[in-house]
N, C-alpha and C positions, 0 to 999 in steps of 0.2 A: 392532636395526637403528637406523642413524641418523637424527632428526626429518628428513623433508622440510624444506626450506627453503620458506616460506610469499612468493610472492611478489606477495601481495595485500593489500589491507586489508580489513576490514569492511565496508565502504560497497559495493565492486566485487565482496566475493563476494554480498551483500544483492541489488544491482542486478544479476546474472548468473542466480540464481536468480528476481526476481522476471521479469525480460523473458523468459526459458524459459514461464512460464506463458501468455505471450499468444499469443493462434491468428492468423495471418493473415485478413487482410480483414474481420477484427473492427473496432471500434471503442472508444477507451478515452479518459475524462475524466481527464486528470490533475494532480495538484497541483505546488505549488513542490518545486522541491531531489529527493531521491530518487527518487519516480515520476515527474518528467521524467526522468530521469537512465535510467533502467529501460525506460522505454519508449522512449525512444529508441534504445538498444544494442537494443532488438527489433528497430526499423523499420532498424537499418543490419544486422541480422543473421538472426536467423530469424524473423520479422513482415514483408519488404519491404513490404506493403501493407497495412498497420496505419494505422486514421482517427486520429492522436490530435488530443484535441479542449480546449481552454482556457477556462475558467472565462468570459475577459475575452473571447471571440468567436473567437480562432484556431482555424482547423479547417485540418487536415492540412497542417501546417506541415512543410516538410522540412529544419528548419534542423541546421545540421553542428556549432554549438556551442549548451551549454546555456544555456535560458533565466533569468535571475536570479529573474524571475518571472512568475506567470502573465496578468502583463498586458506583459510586457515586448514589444519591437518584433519578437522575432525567432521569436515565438508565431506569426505571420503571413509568416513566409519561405516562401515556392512554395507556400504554402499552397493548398487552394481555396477557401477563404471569409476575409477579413477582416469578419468579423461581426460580433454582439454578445451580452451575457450572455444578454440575455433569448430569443436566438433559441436556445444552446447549453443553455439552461436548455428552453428547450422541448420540444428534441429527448430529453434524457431524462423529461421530462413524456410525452411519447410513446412512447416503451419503444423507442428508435431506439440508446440506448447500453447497448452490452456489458460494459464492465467499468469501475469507477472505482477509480482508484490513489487511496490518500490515506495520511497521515502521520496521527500520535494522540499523545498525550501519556501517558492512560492508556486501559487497554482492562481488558474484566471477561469475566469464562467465557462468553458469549453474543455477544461481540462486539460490543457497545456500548458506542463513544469518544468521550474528552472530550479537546476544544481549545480551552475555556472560562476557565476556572481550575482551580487549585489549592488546596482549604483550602475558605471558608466567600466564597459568591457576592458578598457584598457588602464582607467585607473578607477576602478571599482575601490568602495567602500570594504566588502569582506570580498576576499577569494575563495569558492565552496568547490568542493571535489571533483566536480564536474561528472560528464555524462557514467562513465563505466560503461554497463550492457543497458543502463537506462534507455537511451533511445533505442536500443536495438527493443529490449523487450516491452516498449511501449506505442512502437512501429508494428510489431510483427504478433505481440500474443493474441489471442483473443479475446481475453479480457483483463485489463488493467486494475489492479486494487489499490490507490496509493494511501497513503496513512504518513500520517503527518498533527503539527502542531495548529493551529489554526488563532489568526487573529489579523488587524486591519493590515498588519502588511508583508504577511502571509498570503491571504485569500486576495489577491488583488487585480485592479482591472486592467491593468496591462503588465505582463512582465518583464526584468530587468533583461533576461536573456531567455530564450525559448531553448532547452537543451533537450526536450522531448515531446514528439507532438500529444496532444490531445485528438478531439475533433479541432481545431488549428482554428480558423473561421466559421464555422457552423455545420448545417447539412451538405453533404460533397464535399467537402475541401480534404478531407480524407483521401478517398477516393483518387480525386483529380490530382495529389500528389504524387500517387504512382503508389497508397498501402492500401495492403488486401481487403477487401471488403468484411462487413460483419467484425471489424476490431475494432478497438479502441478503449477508453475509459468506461469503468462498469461499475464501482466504488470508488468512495475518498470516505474514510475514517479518520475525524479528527478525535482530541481532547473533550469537544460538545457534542457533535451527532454523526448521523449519516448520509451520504448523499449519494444520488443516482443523478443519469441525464436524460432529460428529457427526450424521448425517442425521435421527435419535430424538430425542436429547437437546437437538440444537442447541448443545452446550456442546463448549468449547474440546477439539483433539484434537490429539496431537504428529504429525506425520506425516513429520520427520525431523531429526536433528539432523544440523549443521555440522560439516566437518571438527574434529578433536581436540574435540569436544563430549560431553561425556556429559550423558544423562539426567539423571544425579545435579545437575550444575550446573543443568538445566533446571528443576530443582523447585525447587533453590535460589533462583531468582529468577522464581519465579513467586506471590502470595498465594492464589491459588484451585488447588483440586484439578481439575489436568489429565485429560483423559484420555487412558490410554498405552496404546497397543494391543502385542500382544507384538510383533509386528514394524516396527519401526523403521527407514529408510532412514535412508543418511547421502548429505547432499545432493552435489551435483556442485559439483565446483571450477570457476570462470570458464579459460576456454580461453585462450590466449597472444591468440586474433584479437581475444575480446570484450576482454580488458585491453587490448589497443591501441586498439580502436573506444571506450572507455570515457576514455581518457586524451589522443583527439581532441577528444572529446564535450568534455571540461573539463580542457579545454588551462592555465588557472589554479587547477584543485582546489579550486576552491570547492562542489563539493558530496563530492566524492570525499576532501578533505583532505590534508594535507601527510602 
């Protein structure tokens, strides 16, 4: 049979899967570039009444194009609060937020990521932006989505710098660090699949690959041993309405790409 023609990129099939996962009338903290991008095709699609909530104080912003960043102006369109960090920071100090979207640079089998550096802390290889509300909203929400690129030194078995926990060590070590119970990592959406954690192990689990994805590719660019349960889903393709809602959303492709 002849390949489908593919008429999506990475980024819109990433962002179609991750907005699938948000429940209406939740609440979700989210970062620059991707998880706005995500959460927003929820709130025009199947979330209408999804809080999302900005680092820099916008809360339920309804804006129709994406924001550059999380302090930008349009973080506060129709919004109901122009607030501020420390009030947004509060609210998940309270256990008032559902879910936090965030972006990593590396991630390890337990789900603790680094957007610290790269290489050795003090003369590191690259210098990356470091924490923001990341740790805060990966400490505190209660369920973490993160999305990212994935590959061997991306997905790796130890990190360069820990700037947000996961499950940290395995079962308890959560806990026994002084974060609320029932949080933690809940998704990672890469480029190749999806993955959950194992409720036992707390370590990284496939729970579905991407169109024309195999397995085989998935171990290839992973340095820690996955775990693959026998049965595997293969994720859903973005719908014609979300690739139009998505190409409204970033009418200049700046998170979506050329």
């Amino acid at each position: 049979m002849p390949k489908k023609t593919v008429n999506y990129n990475q980024v819109e099939l990433m962002a179609s899967v991750a907005a699938k996962l948000l429940e209406d009338n939740k609440s979700v903290l989210v970062g620059t570039g991707l998880p706005v991008l995500a959460a927003m095709l929820a709130q025009q699609s199947n979330a209408p009444n999804i809080l999302i909530m900005y680092e820099a104080g916008g809360v339920g912003s309804q804006a129709s194009v994406v924001p550059v960043s999380v302090g930008e102006s349009r973080t506060f369109y129709h919004g109901i609060a122009a607030s501020s960090m420390h009030d947004v920071m509060s609210a998940l100090q309270g256990g008032f937020v559902d879910y936090g979207f965030l972006g990593a640079a590396q991630i390890d089998m337990y789900g603790n990521i680094n957007t610290t550096v790269i290489g050795d802390y003090d003369t590191p290889k690259v210098r990356l932006p470091g924490s923001g509300g990341a740790n805060d909203a990966g400490s505190l929400c209660f369920k973490t989505i993160i999305l990212m690129k994935q590959d061997i030194k991306r997905f790796v078995k130890k990190l360069d710098f820990l700037t947000t926990p996961g499950y940290l060590t395995g079962p308890g070590a959560r806990e026994k660090a002084g974060l609320p119970k029932n949080t933690g990592p809940y998704r990672v959406i890469s480029q190749l699949g999806v993955y959950g954690f194992d409720s036992d192990t707390k370590k990284m689990m496939l729970l579905s690959t991407h169109p024309n994805v195999s397995i085989e590719e998935i171990k290839e660019n992973c340095s820690f041993e996955l775990t693959i349960p026998v049965n595997v889903e293969t994720s859903e393709e973005p719908t014609d309405q979300e690739l139009k809602i998505l190409r409204q959303i970033d009418p200049m492709k700046i998170v979506i790409g050329k």
